[in-house]
C-alpha positions as CSV (number, residue, x, y, z in Angstrom):
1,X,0.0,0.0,0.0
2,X,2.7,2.4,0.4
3,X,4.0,2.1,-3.4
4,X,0.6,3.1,-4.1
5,X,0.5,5.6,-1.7
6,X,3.5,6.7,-3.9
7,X,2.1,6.6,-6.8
8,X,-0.8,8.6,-6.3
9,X,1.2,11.4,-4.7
10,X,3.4,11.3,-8.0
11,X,-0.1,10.9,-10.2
12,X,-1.4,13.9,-8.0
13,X,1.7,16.3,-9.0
14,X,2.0,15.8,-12.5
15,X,-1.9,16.4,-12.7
16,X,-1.0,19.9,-11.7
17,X,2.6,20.5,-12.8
18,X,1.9,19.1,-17.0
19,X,-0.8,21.8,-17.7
20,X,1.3,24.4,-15.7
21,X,4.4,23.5,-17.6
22,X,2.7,23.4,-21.0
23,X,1.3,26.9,-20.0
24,X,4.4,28.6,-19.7
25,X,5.9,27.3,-22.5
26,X,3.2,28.1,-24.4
27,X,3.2,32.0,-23.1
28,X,7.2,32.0,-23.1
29,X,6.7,31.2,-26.7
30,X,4.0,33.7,-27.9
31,X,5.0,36.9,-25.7
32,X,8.6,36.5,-25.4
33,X,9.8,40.2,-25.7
34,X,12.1,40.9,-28.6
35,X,15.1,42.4,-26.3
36,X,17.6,39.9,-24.6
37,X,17.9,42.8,-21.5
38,X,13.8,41.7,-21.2
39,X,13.7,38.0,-21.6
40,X,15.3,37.6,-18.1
41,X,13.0,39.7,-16.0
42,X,10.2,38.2,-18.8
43,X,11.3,34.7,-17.2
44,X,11.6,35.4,-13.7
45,X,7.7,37.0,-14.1
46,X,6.8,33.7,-15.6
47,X,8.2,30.8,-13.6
48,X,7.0,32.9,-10.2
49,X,3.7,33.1,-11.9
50,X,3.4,29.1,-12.1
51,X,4.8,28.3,-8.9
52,X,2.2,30.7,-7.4
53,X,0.0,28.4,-9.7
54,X,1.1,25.2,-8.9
55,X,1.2,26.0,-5.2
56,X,-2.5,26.9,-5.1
57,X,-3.3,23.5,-7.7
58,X,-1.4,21.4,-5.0
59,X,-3.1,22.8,-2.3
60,X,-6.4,22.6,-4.1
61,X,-6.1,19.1,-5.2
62,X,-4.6,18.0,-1.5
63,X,-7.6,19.9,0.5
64,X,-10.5,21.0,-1.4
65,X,-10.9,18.3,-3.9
66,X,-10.9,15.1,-1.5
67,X,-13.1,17.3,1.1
68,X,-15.3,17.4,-1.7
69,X,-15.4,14.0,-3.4
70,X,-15.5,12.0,-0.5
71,X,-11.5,11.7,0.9
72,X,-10.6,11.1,-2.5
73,X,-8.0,12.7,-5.1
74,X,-8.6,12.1,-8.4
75,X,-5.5,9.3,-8.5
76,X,-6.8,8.2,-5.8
77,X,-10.0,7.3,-7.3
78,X,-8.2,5.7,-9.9
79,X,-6.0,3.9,-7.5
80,X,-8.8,2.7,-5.0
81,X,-7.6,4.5,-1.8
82,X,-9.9,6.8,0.8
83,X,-8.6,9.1,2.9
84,X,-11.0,8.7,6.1
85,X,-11.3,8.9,9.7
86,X,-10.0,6.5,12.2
87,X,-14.0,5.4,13.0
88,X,-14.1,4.9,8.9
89,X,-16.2,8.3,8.4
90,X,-15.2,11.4,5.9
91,X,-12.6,13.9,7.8
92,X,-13.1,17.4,8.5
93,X,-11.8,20.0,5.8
94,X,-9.6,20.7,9.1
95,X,-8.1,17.2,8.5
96,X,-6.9,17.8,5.2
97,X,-5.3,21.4,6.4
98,X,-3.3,19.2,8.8
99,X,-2.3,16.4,6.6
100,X,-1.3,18.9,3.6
101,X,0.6,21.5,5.8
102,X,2.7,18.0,7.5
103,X,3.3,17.2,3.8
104,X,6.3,19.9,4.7
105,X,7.3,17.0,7.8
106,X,6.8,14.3,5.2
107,X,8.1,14.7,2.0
108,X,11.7,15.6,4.1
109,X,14.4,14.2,2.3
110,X,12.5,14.3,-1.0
111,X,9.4,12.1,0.7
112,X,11.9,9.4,2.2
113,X,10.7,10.3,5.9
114,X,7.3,10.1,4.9
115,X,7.4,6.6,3.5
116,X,9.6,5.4,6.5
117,X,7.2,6.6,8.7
118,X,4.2,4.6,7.1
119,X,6.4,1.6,6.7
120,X,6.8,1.6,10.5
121,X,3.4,2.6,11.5
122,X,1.1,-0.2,12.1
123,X,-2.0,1.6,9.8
124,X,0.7,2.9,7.2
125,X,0.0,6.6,8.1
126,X,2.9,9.0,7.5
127,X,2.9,12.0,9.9
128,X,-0.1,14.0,8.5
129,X,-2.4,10.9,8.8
130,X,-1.4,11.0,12.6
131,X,-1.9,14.3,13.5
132,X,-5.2,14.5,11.8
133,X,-6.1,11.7,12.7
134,X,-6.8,9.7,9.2
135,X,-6.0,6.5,7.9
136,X,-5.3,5.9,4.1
137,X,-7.7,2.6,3.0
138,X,-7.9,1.1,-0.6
139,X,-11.6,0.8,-1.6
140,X,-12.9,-1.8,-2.6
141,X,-14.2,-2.9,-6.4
142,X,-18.0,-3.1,-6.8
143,X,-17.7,-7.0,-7.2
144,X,-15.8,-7.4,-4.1
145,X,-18.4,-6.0,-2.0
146,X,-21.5,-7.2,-3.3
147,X,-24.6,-5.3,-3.3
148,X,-22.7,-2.3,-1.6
149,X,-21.5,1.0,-2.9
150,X,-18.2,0.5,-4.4
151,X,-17.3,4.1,-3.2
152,X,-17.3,3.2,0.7
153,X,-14.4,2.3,2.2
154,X,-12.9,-1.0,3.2
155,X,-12.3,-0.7,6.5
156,X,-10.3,-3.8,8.4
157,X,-13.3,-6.0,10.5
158,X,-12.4,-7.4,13.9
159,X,-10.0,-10.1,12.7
160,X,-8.3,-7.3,10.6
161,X,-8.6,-8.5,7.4
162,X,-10.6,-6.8,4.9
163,X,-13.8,-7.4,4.7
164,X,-13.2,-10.9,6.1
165,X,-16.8,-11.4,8.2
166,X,-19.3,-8.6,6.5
167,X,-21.7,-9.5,9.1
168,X,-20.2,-11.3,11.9
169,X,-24.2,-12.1,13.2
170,X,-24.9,-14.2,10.3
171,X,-21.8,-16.8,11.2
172,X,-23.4,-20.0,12.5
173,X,-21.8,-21.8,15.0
174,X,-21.7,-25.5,15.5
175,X,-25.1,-26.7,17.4
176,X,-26.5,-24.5,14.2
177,X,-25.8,-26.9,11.5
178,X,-27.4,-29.9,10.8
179,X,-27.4,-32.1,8.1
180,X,-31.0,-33.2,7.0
181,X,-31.7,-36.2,4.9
């Protein structure tokens, strides 16, 4: 889970950085001033502009967009994982505040503290997961749930294995089986 963890984060970026970089190229290439003295200043104006922009995506695709579409990002959604509360419900916009702003903790050593953290923690959650008090879950396809929603999260059961016992009530025990001719 935490390669795929990975790989979402990385999925996450380049859905903000491509159409940022294909931006400024495209503007570098149609208003470039004619002057060399003005292409450096030109430049500077430009790559602050889209790191302003790519700041704000980051932050709108970290917070905003899984508040809104139910703890997920959209690689996320295309990876199967849920950003939810410890009791398996959808966090606070507050949660994501804290688990984006620890992304600063996390992604130390170009993200290598962040992944050693959620290889030693027992629910896989790096530092921003802690504080906030979320837990990363894959979500489970419509077939392996059955009738259910394939948007709701698969949370571990009581023997912590996903979605071992879906209803633990309906178990019979011995005395409960008979064989009839």
């Amino acid at each position: 889970m935490v390669g795929r963890r990975i790989v979402q984060y990385a999925l996450d970026q380049l859905l903000v950085a491509v159409p940022l970089v294909l931006l400024a190229t495209l503007v570098v290439l149609l208003f470039r001033p004619a002057g060399l003295a003005a292409l450096v200043p030109f430049l500077t104006v430009v790559a602050f502009t889209v790191l302003v922009l790519d700041f704000a995506g980051l932050w709108f695709f970290a917070i905003w967009w899984p508040h809104r579409h139910h703890g997920q990002t959209p690689a996320m959604r295309w990876l199967r994982l849920r950003v939810v509360t410890l009791e398996g419900e959808q966090p606070p916009l507050r949660a994501f505040v804290i688990r984006t702003v620890l992304m600063l903790v996390d992604g130390f050593a170009w993200g290598l503290a962040g992944a050693g953290l959620m290889l030693c923690t027992p629910r896989r959650q790096r530092m921003g997961d802690l504080v906030a008090g979320t837990v990363v879950v894959k979500v489970a396809r419509a077939h392996e749930t059955g009738p259910e929603s394939a948007d709701e999260a698969a949370l571990p059961r009581p023997d912590g294995h996903l979605g071992a016992v879906a209803r633990p009530e309906l178990a019979l025990g011995r005395g409960e089986v008979r064989f009839d001719r």
